[in-house]
C-alpha positions in Angstrom: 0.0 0.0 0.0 3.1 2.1 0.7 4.4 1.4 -2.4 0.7 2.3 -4.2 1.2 5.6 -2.5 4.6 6.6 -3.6 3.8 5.7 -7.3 1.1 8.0 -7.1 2.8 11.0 -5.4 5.6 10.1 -8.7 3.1 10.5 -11.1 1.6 13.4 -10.2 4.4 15.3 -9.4 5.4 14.4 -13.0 2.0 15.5 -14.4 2.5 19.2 -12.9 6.0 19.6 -14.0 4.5 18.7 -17.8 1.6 21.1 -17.0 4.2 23.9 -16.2 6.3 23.2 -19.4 3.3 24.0 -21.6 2.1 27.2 -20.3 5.4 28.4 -20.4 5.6 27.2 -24.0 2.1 29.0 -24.7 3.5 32.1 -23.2 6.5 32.2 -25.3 4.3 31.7 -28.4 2.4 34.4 -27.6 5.0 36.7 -26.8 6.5 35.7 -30.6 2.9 36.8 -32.4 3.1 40.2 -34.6 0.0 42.8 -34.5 -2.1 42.3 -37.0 -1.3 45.8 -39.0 2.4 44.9 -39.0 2.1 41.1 -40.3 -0.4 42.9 -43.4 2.1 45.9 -43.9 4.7 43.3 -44.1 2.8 40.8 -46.4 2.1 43.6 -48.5 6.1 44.5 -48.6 6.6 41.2 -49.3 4.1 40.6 -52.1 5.3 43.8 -53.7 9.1 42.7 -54.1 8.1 39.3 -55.3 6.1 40.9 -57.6 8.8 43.4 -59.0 11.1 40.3 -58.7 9.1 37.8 -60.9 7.8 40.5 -63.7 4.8 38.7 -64.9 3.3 39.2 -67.7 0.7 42.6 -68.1 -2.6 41.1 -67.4 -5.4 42.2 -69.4 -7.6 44.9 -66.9 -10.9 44.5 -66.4 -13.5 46.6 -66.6 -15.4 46.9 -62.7 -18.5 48.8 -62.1 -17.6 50.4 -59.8 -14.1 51.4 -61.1 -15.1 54.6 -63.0 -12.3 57.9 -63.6 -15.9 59.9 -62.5 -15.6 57.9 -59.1 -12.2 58.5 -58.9 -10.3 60.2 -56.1 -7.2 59.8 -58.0 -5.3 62.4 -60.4 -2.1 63.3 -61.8 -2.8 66.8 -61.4 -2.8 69.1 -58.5 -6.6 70.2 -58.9 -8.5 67.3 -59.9 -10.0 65.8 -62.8 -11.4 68.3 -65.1 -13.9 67.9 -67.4 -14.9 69.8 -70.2 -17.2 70.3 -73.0 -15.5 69.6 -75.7 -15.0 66.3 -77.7 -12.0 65.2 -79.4 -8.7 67.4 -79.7 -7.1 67.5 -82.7 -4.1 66.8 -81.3 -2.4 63.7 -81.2 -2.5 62.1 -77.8 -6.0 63.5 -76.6 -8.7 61.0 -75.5 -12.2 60.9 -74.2 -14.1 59.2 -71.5 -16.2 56.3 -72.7 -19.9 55.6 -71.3 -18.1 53.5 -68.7 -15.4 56.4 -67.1 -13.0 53.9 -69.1 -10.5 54.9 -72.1 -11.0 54.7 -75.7 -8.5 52.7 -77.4 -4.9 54.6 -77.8 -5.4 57.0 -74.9 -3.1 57.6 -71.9 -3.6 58.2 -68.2 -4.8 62.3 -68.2 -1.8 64.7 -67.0 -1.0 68.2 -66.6 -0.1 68.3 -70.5 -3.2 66.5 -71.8 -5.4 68.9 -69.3 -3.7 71.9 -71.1 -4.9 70.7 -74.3 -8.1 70.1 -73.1 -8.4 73.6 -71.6 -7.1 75.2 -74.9 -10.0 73.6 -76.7 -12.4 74.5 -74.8 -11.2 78.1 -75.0 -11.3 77.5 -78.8 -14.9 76.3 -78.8 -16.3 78.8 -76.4 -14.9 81.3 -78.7 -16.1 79.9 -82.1 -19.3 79.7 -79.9 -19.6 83.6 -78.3 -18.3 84.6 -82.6 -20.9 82.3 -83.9 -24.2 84.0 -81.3 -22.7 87.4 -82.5 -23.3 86.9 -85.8 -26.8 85.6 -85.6 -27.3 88.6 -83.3 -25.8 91.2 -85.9 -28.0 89.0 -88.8 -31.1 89.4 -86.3 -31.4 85.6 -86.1 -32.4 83.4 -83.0 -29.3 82.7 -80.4 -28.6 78.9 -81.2 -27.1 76.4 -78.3 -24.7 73.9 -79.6 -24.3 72.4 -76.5 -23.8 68.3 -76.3 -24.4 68.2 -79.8 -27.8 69.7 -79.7 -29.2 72.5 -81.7 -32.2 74.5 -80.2 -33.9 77.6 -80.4 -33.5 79.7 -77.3 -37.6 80.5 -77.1 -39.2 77.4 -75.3 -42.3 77.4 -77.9 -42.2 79.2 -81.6 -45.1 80.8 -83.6 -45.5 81.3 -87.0 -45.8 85.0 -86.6 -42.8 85.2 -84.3 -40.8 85.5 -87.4 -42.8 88.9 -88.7 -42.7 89.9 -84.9 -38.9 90.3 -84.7 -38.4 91.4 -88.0 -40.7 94.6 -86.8 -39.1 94.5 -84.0 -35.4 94.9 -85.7 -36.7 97.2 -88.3 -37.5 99.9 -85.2 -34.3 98.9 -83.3 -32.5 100.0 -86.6 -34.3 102.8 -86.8 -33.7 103.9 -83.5 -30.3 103.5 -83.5 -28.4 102.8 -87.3 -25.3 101.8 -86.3 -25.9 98.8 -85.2 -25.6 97.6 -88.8 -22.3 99.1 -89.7 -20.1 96.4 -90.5 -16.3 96.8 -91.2 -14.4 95.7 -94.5 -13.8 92.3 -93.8 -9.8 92.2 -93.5 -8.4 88.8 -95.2 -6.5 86.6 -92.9 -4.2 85.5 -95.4 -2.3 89.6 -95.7 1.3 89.4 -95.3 3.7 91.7 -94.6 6.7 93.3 -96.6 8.8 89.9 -96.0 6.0 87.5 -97.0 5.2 86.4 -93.3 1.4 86.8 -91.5 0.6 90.1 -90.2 0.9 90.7 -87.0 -0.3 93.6 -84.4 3.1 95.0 -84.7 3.7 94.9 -88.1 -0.1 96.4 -88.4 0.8 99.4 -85.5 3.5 100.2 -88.1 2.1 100.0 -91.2 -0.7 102.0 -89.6 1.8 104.8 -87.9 3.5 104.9 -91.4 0.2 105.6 -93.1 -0.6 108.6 -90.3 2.7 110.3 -91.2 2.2 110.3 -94.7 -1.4 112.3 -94.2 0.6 114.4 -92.1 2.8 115.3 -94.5 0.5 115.6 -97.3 -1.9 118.1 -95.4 1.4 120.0 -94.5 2.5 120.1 -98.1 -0.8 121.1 -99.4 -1.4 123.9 -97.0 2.4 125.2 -97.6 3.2 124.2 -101.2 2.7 126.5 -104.4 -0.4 125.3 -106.2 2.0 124.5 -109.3 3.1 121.8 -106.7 -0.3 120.3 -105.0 -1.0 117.8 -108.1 2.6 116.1 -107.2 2.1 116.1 -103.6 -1.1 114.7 -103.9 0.2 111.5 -106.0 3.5 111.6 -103.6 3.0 112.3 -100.1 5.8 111.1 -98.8 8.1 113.6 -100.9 8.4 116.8 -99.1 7.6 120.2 -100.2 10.0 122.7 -101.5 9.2 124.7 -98.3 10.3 122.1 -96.0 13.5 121.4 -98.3 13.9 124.9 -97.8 13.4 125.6 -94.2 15.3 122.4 -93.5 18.1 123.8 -95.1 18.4 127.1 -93.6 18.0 125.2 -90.0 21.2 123.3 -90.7 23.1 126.2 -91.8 21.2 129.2 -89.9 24.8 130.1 -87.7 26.0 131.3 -91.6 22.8 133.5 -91.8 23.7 137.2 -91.2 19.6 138.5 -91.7 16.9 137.0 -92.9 15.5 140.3 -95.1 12.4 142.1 -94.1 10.6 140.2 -96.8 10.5 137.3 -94.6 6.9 136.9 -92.8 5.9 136.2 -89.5 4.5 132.7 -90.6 7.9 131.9 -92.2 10.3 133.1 -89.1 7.8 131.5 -87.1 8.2 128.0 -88.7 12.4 128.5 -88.4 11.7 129.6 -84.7 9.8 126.4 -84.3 12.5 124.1 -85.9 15.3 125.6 -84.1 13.9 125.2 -81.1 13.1 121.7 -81.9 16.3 120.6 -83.4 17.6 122.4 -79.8 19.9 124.9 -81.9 17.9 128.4 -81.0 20.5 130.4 -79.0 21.2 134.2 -78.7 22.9 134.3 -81.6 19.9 133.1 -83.5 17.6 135.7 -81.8 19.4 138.5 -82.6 19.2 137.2 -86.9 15.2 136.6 -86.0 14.8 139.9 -84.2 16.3 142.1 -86.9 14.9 145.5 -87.3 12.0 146.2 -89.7 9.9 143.6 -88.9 6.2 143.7 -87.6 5.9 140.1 -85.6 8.3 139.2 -82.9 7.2 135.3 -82.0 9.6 133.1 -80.0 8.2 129.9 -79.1 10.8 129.5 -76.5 13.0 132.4 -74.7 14.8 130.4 -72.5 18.0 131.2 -73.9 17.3 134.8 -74.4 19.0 136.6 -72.2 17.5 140.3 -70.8 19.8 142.4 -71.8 19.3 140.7 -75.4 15.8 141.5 -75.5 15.8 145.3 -74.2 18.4 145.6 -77.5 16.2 144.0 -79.7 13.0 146.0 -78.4 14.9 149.3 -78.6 15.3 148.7 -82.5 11.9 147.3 -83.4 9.5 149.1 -80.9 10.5 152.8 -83.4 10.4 150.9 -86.8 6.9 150.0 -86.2 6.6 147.1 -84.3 3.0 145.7 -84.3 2.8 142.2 -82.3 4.9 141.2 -79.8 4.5 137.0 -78.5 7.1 135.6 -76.2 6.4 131.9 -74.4 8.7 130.8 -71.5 9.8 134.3 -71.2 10.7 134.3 -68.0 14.7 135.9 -67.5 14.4 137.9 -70.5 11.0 140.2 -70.1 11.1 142.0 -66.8 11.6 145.9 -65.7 14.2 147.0 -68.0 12.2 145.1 -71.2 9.3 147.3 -70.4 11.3 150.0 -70.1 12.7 149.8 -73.6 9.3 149.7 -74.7 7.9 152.6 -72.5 11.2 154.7 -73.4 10.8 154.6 -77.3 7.4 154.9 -77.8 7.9 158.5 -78.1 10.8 157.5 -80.9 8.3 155.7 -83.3 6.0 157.3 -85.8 3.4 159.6 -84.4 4.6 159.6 -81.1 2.9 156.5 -80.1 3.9 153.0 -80.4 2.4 150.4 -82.7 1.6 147.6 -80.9 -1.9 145.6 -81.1 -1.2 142.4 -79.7 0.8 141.8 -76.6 1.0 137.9 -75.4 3.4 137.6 -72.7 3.8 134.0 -71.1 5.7 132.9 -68.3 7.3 135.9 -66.8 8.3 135.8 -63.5 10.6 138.9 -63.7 7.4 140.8 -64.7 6.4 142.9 -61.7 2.9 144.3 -60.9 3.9 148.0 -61.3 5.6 147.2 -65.1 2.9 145.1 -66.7 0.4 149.1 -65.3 3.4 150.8 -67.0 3.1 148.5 -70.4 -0.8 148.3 -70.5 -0.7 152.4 -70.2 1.5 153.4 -72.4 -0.1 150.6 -75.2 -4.0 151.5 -75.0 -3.9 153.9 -77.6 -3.3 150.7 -80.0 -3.3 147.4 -77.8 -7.0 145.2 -79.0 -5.5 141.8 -77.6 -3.7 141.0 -74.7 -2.8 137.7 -73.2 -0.8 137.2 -70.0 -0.1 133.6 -68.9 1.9 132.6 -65.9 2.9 135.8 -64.7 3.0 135.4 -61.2 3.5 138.7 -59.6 0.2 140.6 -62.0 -2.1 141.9 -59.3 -4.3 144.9 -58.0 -2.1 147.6 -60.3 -2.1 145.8 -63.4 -6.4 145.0 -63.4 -6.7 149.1 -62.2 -4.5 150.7 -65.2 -6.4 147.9 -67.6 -10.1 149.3 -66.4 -8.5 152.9 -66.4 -6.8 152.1 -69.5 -9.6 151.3 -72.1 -12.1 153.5 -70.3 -14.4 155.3 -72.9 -15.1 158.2 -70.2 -11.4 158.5 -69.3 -9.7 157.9 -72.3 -11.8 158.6 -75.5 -9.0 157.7 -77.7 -8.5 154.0 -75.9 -8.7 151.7 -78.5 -11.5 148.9 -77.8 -10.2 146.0 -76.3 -11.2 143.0 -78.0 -9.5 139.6 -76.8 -8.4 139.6 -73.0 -7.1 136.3 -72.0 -5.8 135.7 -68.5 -4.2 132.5 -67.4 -2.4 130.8 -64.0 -2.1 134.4 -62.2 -2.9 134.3 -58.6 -5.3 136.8 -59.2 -8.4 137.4 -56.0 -11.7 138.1 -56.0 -11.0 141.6 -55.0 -8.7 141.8 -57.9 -10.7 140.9 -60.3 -14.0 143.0 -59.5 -11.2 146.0 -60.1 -11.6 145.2 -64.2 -15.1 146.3 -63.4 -15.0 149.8 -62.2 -15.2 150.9 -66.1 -16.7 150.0 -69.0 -13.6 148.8 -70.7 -14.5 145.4 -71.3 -17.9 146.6 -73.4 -16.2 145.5 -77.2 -14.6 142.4 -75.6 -15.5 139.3 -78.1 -13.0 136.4 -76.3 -12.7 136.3 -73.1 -10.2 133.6 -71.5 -9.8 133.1 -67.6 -8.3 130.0 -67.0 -6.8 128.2 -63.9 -8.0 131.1 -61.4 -9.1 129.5 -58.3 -10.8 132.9 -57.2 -13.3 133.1 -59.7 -16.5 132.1 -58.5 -20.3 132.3 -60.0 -20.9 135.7 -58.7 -17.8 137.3 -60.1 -18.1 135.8 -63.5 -21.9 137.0 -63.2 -20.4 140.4 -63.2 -18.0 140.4 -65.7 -20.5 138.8 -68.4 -22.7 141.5 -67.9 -19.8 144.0 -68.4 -19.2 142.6 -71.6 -22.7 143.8 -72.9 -23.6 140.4 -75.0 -20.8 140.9 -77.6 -19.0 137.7 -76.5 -18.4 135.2 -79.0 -15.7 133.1 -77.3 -15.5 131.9 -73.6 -13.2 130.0 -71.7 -13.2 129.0 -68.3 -11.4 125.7 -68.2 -10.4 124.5 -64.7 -11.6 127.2 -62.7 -12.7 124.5 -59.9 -15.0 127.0 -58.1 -17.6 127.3 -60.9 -21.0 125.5 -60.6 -24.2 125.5 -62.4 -25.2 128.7 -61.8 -22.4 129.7 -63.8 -24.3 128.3 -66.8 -27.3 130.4 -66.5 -25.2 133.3 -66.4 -23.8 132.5 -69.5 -27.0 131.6 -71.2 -28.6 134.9 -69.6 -25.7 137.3 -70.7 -25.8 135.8 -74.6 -28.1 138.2 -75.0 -27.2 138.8 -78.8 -27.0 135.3 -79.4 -23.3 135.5 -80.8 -21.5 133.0 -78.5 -20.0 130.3 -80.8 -17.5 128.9 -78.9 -17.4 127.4 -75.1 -15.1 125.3 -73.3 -15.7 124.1 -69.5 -13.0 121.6 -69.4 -11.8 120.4 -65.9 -15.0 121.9 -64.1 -16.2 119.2 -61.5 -18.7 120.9 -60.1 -21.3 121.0 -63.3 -24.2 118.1 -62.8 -26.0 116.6 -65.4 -29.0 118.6 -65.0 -27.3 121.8 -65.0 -25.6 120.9 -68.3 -29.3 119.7 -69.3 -31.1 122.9 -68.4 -28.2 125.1 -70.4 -29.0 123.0 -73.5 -32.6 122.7 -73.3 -35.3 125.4 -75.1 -38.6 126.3 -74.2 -37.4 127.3 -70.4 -39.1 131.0 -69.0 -36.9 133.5 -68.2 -33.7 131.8 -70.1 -32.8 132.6 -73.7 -32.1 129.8 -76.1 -29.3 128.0 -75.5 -26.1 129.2 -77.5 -25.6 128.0 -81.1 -22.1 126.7 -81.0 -19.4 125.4 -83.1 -16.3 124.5 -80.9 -18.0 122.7 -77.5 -15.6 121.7 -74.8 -16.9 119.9 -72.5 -13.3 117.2 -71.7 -12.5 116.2 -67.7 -15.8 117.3 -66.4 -17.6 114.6 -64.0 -17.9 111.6 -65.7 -22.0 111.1 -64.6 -22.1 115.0 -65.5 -21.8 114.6 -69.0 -23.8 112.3 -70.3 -25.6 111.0 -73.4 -28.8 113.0 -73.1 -26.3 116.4 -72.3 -24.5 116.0 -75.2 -27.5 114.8 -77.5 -29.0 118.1 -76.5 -26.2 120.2 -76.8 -25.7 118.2 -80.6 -28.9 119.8 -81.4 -28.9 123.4 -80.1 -25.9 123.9 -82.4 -27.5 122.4 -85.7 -31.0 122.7 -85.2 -33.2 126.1 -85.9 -34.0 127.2 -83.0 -37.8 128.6 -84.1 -38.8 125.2 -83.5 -41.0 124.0 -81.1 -39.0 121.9 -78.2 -41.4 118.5 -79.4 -40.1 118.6 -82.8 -36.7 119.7 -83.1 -34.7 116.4 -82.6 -37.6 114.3 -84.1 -37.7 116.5 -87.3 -33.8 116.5 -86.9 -33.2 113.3 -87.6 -36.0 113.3 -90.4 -34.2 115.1 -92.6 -31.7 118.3 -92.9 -35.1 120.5 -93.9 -34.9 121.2 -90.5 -31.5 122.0 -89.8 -30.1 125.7 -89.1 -28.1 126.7 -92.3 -25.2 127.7 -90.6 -24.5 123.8 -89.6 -23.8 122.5 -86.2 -21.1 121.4 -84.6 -17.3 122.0 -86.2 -14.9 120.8 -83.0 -16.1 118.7 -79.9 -14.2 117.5 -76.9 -16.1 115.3 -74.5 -13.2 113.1 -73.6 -13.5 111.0 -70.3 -17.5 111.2 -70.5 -20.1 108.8 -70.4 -21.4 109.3 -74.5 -22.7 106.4 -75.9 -22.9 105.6 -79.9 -26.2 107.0 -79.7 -24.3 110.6 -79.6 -21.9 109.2 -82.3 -25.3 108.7 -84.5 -26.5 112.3 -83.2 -23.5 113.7 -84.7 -23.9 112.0 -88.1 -27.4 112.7 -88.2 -26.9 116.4 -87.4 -23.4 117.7 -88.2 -21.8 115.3 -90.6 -21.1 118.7 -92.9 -19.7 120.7 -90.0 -17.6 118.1 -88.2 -13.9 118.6 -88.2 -12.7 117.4 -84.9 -13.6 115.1 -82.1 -12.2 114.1 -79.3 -13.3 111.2 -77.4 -10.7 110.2 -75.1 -11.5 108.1 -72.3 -15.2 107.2 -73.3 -15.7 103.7 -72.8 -19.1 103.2 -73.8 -18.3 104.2 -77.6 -17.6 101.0 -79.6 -16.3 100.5 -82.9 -20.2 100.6 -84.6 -20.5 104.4 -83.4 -17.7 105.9 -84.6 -17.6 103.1 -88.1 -21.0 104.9 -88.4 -20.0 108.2 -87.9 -17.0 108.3 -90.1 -19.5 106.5 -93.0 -21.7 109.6 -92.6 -19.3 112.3 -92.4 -17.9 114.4 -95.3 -14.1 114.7 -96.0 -13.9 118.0 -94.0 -14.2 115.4 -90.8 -10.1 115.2 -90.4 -9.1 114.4 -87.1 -10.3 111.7 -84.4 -8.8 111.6 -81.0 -9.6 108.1 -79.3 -7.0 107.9 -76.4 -7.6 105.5 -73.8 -10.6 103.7 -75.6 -9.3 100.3 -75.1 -12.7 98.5 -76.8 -11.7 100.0 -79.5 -10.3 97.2 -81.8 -9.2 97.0 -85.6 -12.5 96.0 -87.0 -13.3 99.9 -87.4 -9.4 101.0 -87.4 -8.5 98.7 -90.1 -12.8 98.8 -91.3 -13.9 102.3 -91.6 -14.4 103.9 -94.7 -11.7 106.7 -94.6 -8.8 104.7 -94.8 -5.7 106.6 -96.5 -8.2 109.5 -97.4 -7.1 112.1 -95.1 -8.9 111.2 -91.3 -6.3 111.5 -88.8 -6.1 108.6 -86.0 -5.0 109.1 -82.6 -4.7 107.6 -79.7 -5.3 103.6 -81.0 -4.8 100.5 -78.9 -4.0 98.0 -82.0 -6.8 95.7 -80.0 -8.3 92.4 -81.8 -11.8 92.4 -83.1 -13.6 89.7 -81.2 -16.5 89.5 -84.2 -16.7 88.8 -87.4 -13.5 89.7 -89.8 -11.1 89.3 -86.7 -7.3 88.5 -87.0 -7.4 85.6 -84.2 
């Protein structure tokens, strides 16, 4: 039984020793297990270099349901898939989706090149597109949509009277404004240039430039030349006249001139003046051979390099020989106190005991002191009828008192009438100013100029109009930045005579659009009719200010007669010319950086195209190339110059279109843009 025992105790000791070997076994095995996510990354890894390592053979792919490019989050380019509208590119490599998001046979995976050339076509076909809708616009046809291959009209539902509808319909939209049909010539895309390449914008700024120069010259020659001579310049405009040859030549060789002979005009010392100055050769030397004694004009366009002492020589020969006009610019070391002396001294030298002068124009004199310019307007009156001071910054109180004194008819009988008085950048005040009015000496004045003067304000021009007594047939008042629109009804009110033909308001801010309406309207009680002009400037005013009904009205108070009732003029205006004044309308415009439309451009060809000489419409964006191709159609051959700065929507479809080309209209200001419609260069 002992022995029983003892064999039991063995065995079971020896179970629990085996029972302890196998959980630590078990232990160790699970201490030796990998996490899940690093036995896959690892499988993968493995699979990956035994696939690179065995190179199979491509397999065929298949095509999954689910496995769609539209479901795709994957792309070779940085913004995503992008789809357009377009089919097939014609270049090589392009490819389109099939019904299934797979690839058409011969395509490759989309990238940043193939996307380009996708973009690019669509560009293409949007543009073909917006060319082809302006067409049927133009043609008066229904909009078509082309889009996924489909073709419908852009009404939902169509009647068989819809046709007559919009045909009535475009007849009265043509009516109402004509140049919508004005088409340019259509240019040929195949025109080359000198070396047998394409056009290009270049090449056409050029060829354009080239052409404006040649006008130039032509007008030059035939203004200048002898009429012996106007048959060749007209067949040859590029070969200068004989007077150019001529005044070239004595440019180049004017230090060997010892006097130019008292046969010699103003217009032609002028034009030498002009080129020396230009060509930067006009020195003292060259002043003394212009100034010589005998002449009647003394014009320098620039005195910069005239000394004083140089000018009181020159004025103590010509003021005794009969001196008539004296015009200096940029005068401003050369005319001071001993210049008006000379003058002053040798009046009493000259003919009669009085000098000769009629016109004075003095510009830029900072020598010139108050008490002088009394001194030089005193002992002138007897013959002075137009003077002009410009920039002369020390003018004040003395100079306006001798001026009313001077031309006084109570104080000085024998005053000649003063008939231009222009008066520009002088610091000039209010007080100043009212001085001109203590006499009537301002009661023959026909142009009157008071530019840049901060002082003047409505009540003080109020004044001076009346003064003036209606005989005003010029005004300018550019810039003066204190003016409003009660300045315009005292210019209305003092045209009493109804001679005014030429305004210009350029630069005043202040003027609204019904001001400007009001001055240009008739039928108003208590006003007068508006003036009948010919030159209208109207440039750098506020841009709402001027507008299309302002200048539409203004348009028609210069060309229509003004007998007419208010409800017929424009209507019976655009009727016919029955109705138009005989005198014409308007000769030059300036409405740059306004808010015209082409419905002024057709007001102009309607009403003035046998007056029209000049037009500036700088900085009008709402003018297109159909407005001014209409207006140039309409206009006669005295319609020479066009000024179209800043007018970027201006493109070649009227530069290179209109109906002028190489016959004398003068172009400037263009952008050398592409037409976007029919006939374009793209």
């Amino acid at each position: 039984m002992n022995n029983n025992a003892a064999n039991f105790n063995q065995s079971s000791s020896t179970n629990t020793d085996n029972h302890d070997d196998e959980n630590s076994n078990h232990e160790q095995q699970q201490q030796r297990i990998l996490p899940d996510n690093v036995r896959r990354r690892m499988r993968s890894v493995a699979e990956r270099e035994a696939s690179r390592l065995a190179r199979p053979a491509q397999l065929p792919q298949k095509s999954l349901s689910h496995a769609s490019r539209l479901k795709s989050a994957v792309t070779s380019t940085p913004t995503g898939i992008q789809f357009f509208s377009s089919t097939v590119s014609p270049m090589k490599g392009n490819s389109t989706l099939d019904t299934n998001g797979g690839r058409t046979s011969g395509e490759e995976w989309c990238g940043p090149f193939s996307v380009a050339r996708q973009m690019i076509a669509a560009r293409e076909e949007a543009r073909l597109k917006r060319e082809r809708q302006q067409v049927q616009m133009e043609d008066g046809e229904d909009v078509l949509d082309h889009e996924e291959g489909s073709l419908e009209f852009s009404n939902k539902e169509q009647h068989p009277l819809d046709f007559i509808v919009k045909e009535t319909a475009m007849e009265q939209k043509i009516r109402h404004n004509p140049s919508i049909v004005w088409k340019g010539k259509v240019m040929s895309q195949d025109d080359k240039d000198e070396t047998g390449k394409k056009q290009n914008l270049y090449y056409k700024r050029q060829r354009r430039y080239k052409e404006q120069k040649e006008q130039k010259q032509q007008k030059k020659a035939k203004r200048l030349a002898s009429d012996d001579q106007d048959d060749v310049v007209a067949g040859h405009s590029n070969i200068p006249s004989l007077f150019d040859l001529c005044i070239k030549f004595i440019v180049e060789n004017f230090e060997h001139v010892e006097a130019l002979g008292v046969m010699v005009d103003s217009t032609i010392r002028r034009k030498i003046c002009e080129q020396l100055v230009t060509t930067g050769t006009f020195n003292g030397a060259a002043f003394d051979t212009l100034a010589e004694e005998g002449i009647e004009t003394l014009e320098i366009t620039d005195c910069t390099q005239v000394t004083q002492d140089q000018m009181v020589e020159a004025l103590e020969k010509l003021i005794p020989s009969g001196l008539r006009a004296l015009i200096l610019n940029y005068c401003g070391r050369c005319f001071g106190t001993k210049a008006v002396d000379a003058i002053v001294d040798h009046s009493s030298l000259s003919s009669g005991n009085h000098n000769h002068l009629f016109a004075l124009s003095i510009s830029g004199a900072y020598l010139l002191k108050d008490v002088d310019a009394s001194r030089l307007i005193a002992y002138s009156a007897g013959t002075l009828s137009s003077i002009e001071f410009k920039a002369c910054s020390l003018l004040g109180s003395e100079f306006c008192k001798q001026l009313a004194m001077s031309f006084d008819s109570r104080m000085n009988p024998t005053a000649n009438p003063l008939l231009e008085l222009s008066l520009q950048d002088i610091p000039l005040s209010k007080e100043q100013l009212q001085l001109l009015l203590q006499s009537d000496a301002l009661r023959h004045l026909k142009n009157i100029s008071i530019r840049h003067i901060e002082s003047l304000d409505d009540l003080t021009l109020l004044s001076i109009l009346e003064a003036t007594q209606g005989n005003l047939e010029g005004i300018d008042l550019s810039h003066d930045i204190h003016l409003t629109d009660d300045a315009l009804s005292s210019i209305r009110c003092c045209n009493s005579k109804g001679k005014l033909k030429s305004l210009r308001l350029g630069g005043i801010k202040n003027f609204t659009a019904a001001g400007l309406e009001a001055f240009f309207t008739f039928g108003i009680d208590g006003l007068r009719n508006p003036p009948t002009l010919r030159t209208l400037d109207l440039s750098d005013c506020a841009y709402e200010s001027v507008n299309e009904t302002v200048v539409s009205l203004a348009i028609a108070a210069s060309a229509v007669k003004q007998t007419m009732s208010e409800t017929n003029r424009k209507k019976k205006a655009r009727q016919g010319s029955s109705d138009l004044s005989a005198l014409g309308g308007i000769v030059s415009l300036d409405i740059s950086g306004s808010s015209v439309t082409d419905k002024n451009m057709e007001d102009l060809a309607a009403m003035c195209s046998g007056t029209l000489r000049e037009l500036r419409i700088n900085f009008c964006p709402l003018v297109s190339d159909k407005g001014l191709g209409y207006l140039v159609e309409k206009c006669g051959n005295q319609f020479v110059f066009l000024d179209i700065w800043g007018n970027a929507q201006i493109s070649d479809t009227f530069l290179d279109g209109h109906d002028r080309i190489g016959q004398g209209l003068e172009i400037e200001g263009a952008w050398m843009k592409h037409s976007s419609g029919r006939g374009s260069l793209m």
